[in-house]
GUZA-944959 format. One record per atom (N, C-alpha, C): x, y, z. Coordinates in steps of 0.1 Angstrom, whole numbers, plus 5000, padded with zeros to 4 digits. Layout:
// residues N
XYZ/...
***
This chain:
// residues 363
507010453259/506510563251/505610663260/505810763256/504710873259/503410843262/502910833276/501310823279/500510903284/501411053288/500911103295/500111223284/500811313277/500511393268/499211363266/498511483265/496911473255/497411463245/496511403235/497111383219/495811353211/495411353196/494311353184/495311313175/494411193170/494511133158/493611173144/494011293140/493211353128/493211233115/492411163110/492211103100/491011123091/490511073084/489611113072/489010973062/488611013056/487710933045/488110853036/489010963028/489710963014/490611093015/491511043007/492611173003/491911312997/492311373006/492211543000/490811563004/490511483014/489411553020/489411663033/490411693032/490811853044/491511763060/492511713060/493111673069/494011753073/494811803059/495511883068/494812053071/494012063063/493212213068/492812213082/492012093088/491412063096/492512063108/494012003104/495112003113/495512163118/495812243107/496212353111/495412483117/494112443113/492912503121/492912473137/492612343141/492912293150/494412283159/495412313156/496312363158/496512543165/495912593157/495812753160/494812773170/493812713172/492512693176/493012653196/494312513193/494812493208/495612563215/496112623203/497212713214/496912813221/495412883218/495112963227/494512923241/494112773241/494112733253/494612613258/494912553256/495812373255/497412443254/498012533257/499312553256/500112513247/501812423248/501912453241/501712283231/501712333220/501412213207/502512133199/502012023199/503111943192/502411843178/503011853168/502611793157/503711693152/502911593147/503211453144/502811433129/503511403116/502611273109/503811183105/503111063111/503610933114/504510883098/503510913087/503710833076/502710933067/503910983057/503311103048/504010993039/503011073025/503011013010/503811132998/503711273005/504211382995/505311433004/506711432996/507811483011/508611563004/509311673009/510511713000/511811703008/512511733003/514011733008/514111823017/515011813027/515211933038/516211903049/517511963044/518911923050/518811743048/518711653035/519311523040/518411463040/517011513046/515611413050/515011433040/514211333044/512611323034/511711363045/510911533041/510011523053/509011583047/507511533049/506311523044/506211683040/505211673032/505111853029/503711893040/503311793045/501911883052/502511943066/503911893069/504511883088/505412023082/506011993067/506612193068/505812293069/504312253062/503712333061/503412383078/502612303083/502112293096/504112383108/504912323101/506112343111/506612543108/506212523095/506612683092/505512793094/504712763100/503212813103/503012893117/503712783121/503712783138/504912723142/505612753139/507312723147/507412613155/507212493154/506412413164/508112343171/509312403171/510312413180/510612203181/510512123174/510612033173/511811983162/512911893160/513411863149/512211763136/512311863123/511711803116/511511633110/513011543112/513211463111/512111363121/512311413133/511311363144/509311343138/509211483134/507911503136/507211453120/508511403114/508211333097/509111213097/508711083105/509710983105/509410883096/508310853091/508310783079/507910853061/508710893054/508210923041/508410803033/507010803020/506910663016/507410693001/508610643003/509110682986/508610572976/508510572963/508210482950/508010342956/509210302963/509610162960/509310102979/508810202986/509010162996/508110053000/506910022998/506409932993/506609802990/507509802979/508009652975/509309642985/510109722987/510909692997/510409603007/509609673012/508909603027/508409473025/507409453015/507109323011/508309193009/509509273005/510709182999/511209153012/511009253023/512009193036/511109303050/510009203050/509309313063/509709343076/509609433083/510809423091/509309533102/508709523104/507409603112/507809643122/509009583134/509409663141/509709763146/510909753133/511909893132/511009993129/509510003120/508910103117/508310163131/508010053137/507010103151/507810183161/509310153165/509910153169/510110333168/510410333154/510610473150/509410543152/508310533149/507110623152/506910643165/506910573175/506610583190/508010673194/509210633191/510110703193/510210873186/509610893177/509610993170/508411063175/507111013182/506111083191/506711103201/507911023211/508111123225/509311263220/509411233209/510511393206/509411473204/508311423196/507411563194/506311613203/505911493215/506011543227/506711593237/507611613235/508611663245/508111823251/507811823259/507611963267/506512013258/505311943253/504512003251/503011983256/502212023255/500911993263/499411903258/500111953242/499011843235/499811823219/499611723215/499711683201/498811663195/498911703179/497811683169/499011563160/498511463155/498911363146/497911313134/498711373125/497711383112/498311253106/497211163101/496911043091/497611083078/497211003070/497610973056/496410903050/495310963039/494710923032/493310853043/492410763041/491610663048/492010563055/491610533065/491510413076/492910303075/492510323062/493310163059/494710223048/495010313045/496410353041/497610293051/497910213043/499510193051/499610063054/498410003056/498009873051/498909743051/499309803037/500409703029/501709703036/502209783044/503209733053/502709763069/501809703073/501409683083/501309793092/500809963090/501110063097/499710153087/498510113092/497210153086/497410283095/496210363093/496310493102/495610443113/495210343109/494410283126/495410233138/495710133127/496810073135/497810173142/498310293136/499310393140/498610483155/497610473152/496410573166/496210493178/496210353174/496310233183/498210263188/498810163180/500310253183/500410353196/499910483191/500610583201/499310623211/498710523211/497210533221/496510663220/495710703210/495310823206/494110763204/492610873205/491710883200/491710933189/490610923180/490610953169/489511053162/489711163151/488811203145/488811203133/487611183124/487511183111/487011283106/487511323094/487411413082/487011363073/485511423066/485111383055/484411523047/484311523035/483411603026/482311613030/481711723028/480611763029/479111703023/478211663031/477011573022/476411523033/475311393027/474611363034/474911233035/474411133023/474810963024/476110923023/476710973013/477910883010/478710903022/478911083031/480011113039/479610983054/478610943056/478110853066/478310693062/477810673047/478410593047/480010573048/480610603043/482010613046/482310653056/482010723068/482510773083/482310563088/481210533083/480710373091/482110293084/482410313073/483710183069/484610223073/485110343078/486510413083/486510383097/484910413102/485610373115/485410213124/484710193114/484710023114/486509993119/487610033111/488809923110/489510013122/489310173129/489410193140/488810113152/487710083152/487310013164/487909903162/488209773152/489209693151/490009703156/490709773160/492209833165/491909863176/490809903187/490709963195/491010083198/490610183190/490910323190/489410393189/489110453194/487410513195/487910713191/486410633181/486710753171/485010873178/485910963181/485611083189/484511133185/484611143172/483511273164/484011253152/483011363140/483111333127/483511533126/483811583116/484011713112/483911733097/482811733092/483011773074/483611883073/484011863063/485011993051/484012023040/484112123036/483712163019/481712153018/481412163033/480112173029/479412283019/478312263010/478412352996/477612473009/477812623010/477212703014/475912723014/475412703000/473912722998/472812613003/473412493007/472712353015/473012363027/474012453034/474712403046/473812383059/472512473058/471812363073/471312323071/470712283058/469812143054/470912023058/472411993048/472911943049/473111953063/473912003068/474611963086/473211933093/471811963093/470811883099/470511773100/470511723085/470611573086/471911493085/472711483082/474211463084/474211453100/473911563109/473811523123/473311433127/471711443126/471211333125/471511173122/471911163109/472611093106/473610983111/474711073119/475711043124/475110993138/474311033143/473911033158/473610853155/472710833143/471910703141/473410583146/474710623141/475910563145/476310573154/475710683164/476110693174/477710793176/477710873165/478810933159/478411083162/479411133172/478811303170/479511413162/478811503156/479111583147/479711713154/481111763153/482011823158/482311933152/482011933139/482312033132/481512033114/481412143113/481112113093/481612253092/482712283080/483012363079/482612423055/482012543060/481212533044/482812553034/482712513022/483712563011/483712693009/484812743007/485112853004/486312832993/485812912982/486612972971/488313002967/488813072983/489613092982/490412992986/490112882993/491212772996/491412662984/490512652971/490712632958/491612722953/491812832953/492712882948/493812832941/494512832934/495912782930/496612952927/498212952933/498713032930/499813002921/500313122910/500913082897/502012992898/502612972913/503912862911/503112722910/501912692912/501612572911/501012582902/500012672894/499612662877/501312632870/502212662869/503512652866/503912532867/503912462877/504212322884/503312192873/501912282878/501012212872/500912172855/501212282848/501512242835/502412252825/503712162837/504812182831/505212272820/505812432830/505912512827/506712612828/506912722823/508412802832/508212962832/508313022840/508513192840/509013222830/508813322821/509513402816/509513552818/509013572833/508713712833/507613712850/508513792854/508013802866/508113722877/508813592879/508813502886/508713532897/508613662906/508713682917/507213692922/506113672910/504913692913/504213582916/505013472921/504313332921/503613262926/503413392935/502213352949/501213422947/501313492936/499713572931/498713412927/497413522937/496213362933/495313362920/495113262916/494313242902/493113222907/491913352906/490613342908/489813332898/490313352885/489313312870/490213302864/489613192852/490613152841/489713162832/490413202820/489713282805/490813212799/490313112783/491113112775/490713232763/492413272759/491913412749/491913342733/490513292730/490513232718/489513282710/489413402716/488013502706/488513632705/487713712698/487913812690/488513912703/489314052704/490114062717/489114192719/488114262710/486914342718/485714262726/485914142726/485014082734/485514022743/486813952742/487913922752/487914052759/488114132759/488014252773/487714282779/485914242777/485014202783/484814142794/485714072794/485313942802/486413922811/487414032815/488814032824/487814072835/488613972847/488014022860/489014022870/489314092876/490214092891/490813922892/492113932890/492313782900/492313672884/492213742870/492013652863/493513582853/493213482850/494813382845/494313372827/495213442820/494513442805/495813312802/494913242794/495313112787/495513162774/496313162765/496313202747/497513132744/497413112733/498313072724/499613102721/500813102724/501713182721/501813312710/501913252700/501413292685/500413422682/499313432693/498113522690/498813642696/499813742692/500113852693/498813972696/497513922691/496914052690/495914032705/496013892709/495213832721/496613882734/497713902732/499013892742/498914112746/499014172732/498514302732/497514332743/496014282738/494914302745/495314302757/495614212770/496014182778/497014282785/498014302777/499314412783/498514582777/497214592770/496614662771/495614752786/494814612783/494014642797/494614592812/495814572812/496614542823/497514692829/497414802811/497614922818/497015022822/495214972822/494415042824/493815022840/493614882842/493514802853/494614712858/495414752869/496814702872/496214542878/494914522880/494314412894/494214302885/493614332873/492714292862/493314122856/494514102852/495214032850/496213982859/495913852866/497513822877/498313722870/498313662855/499013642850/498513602839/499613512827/499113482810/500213382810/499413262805/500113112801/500013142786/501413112777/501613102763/501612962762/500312932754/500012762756/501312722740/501412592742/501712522727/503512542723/503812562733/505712602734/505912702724/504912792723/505112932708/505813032722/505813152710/506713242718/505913432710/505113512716/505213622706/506113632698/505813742691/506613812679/507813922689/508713882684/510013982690/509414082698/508914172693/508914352699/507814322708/506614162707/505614202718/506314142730/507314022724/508013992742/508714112749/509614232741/509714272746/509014422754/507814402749/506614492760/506314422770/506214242769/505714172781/506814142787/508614192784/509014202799/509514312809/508614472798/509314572802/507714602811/506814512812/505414482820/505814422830/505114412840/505014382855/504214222856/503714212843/502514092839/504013952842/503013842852/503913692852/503113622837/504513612836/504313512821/504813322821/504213232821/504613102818/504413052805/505212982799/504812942789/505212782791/504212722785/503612592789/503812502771/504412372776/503812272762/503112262756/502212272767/500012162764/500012272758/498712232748/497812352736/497112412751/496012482749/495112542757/494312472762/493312402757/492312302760/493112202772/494312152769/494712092782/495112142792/495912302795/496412342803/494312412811/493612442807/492812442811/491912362817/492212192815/491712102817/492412022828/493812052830/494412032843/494412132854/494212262852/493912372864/492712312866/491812322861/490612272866/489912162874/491312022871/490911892880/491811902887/492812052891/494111982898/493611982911/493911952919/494111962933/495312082947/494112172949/495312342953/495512322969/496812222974/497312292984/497612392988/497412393003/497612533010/499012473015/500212603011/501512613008/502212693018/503312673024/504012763033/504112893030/503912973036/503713153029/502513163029/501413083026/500013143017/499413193029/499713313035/499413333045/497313373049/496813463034/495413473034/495013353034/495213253030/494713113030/494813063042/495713063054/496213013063/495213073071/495213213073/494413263080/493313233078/492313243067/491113193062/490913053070/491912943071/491812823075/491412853088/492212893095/491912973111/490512983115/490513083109/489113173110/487713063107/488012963098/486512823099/486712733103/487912733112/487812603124/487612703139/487612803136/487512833152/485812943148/485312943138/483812963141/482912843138/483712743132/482212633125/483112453131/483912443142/484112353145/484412353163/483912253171/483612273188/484812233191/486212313191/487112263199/487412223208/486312283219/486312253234/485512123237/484412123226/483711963230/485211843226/485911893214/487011793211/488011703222/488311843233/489411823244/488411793252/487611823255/486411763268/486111613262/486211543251/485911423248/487211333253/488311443247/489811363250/490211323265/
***
């Protein structure tokens, strides 16, 4: 295998704590000086179809971003479908998995100058068939960095159990980089968090504060999210949801309350709430970026036909209101191939609020 390549093992805490933000930040961040880049994940958990394969959604994201000139099959060699799991338990076969990942890191090294290899979940994912993200960094001899949330105790404690089962394996974990630190604590927090980390002997590489717009969800995943379907506009499905307003009050006080970037929730049924809406959507074109018809209703004849001779994206969803509001709100908003202001935004807080050069001077 491959020994010469520089290479980073991006890993983290817990799931969805900014691994892959942190990858494509860092990514963008080497190519202006580390040449050219090659991306790896070993063993992804979310994959879609693509020509025949199963290949993780964070490596298209990352592969359609930056062209990264590698075959996708290579740079996504394990996806872990339903059953893959019990399979392995029923007849383990750990070879052939290793076999294929080491083999699948010298394709995605090939003629490049540095690799990023993004984890799956905490320390110990993958576990159960013997291919932990520790074990996998060990594997393709990589050091390692961790990603965690933003804070003070819990993110330290948990940097200490994560990289506990790294040093088990013999992999030395480089530095720490929080995500999502809250803006209005951010140098109280990053002071002692530094501090903190130092006491482990752990240095702090990066904290990057939350920002608004990488929560975002755009309407194809409100859509996705509550099991739902266009009926109007579907071409708008990358517009982002910045406020959500359910329309369950009177509609002179409902118009009140529209703001740039907002997603109105109502009832199918409330014709006079669906009006309001395709009202001040012709006074303010910004005002409304879309309207979910909760409860599988449908307006009254003559108002669907104003809401499709409007520009307004329309979904209409099963769930009553209270639910489809209650899953935008706990869902979890990937950054998606295309989402290009997001992408950029990602850029732009790994290369002002994380030390890339301390990262390759460590490596």
């Amino acid at each position: 295998m491959n020994r010469i390549t520089k290479r980073l093992f991006i890993a983290a805490t817990q799931q969805n704590d900014g691994k892959t933000t942190i990858s494509l930040g860092i990514f963008g961040a080497l190519r202006k000086t580390e040449g050219r880049i090659g991306f790896i994940k070993p063993v992804g958990q979310r994959f879609v179809e693509v020509d025949g394969h199963k290949i993780d959604e964070d490596t298209v994201l990352i592969d359609q971003t930056y062209g990264i000139g590698s075959p996708l099959d290579a740079i996504s060699p394990i996806a872990v479908e339903p059953d893959f799991t019990r399979k392995f338990i029923q007849q383990a076969n750990t070879d052939i998995l290793v076999r294929r990942i080491q083999n699948s890191f010298d394709r995605a090294a090939w003629e490049k100058d540095f690799v990023i290899i993004e984890g799956t979940g905490h320390a110990g994912v993958g576990s159960v068939f013997d291919l932990s993200n520790a074990r996998v960094a060990h594997l393709l001899g990589s050091k390692a960095i961790l990603v965690t949330q933003g804070g003070i105790g819990r993110p330290i404690d948990e940097i200490a159990l994560n990289r506990a089962l790294f040093t088990e394996q013999g992999v030395e974990v480089i530095g720490v980089i929080m995500n999502k630190v809250h803006p209005e604590k951010y140098d109280h927090v990053v002071d002692f968090a530094r501090r903190g980390f130092e006491r482990l002997g752990i240095e702090l590489l990066g904290a990057i504060p939350a920002d608004p717009l990488l929560g975002q969800p755009t309407l194809g995943q409100v859509c996705k999210a509550v099991k739902g379907e266009f009926i109007n506009a579907r071409t708008s499905s990358r517009r982002l949801v910045r406020h959500m307003l359910i329309g369950d009050m009177a509609t002179g006080h409902l118009l009140t309350l529209f703001r740039t970037g907002t997603l109105l929730i109502t009832p199918g049924d409330r014709d006079d709430v669906v009006l309001a809406a395709l009202s001040h959507t012709g006074r303010h074109p910004r005002g409304i970026c879309g309207l979910v018809l909760s409860s599988g209703h449908l307006p009254h004849e003559s108002v669907m036909k104003l809401l499709h001779e409007s520009d307004i994206p329309v979904i209409t969803s099963p769930l009553d209101s209270y639910s489809i509001a209650s899953t935008l709100h706990s869902m979890t908003v990937k950054t998606l191939p295309g989402d290009n202001e997001k992408i950029q935004r990602i850029q732009s807080l790994v290369e002002q609020h994380v030390n890339v050069a301390r990262i390759v001077e460590k490596l």
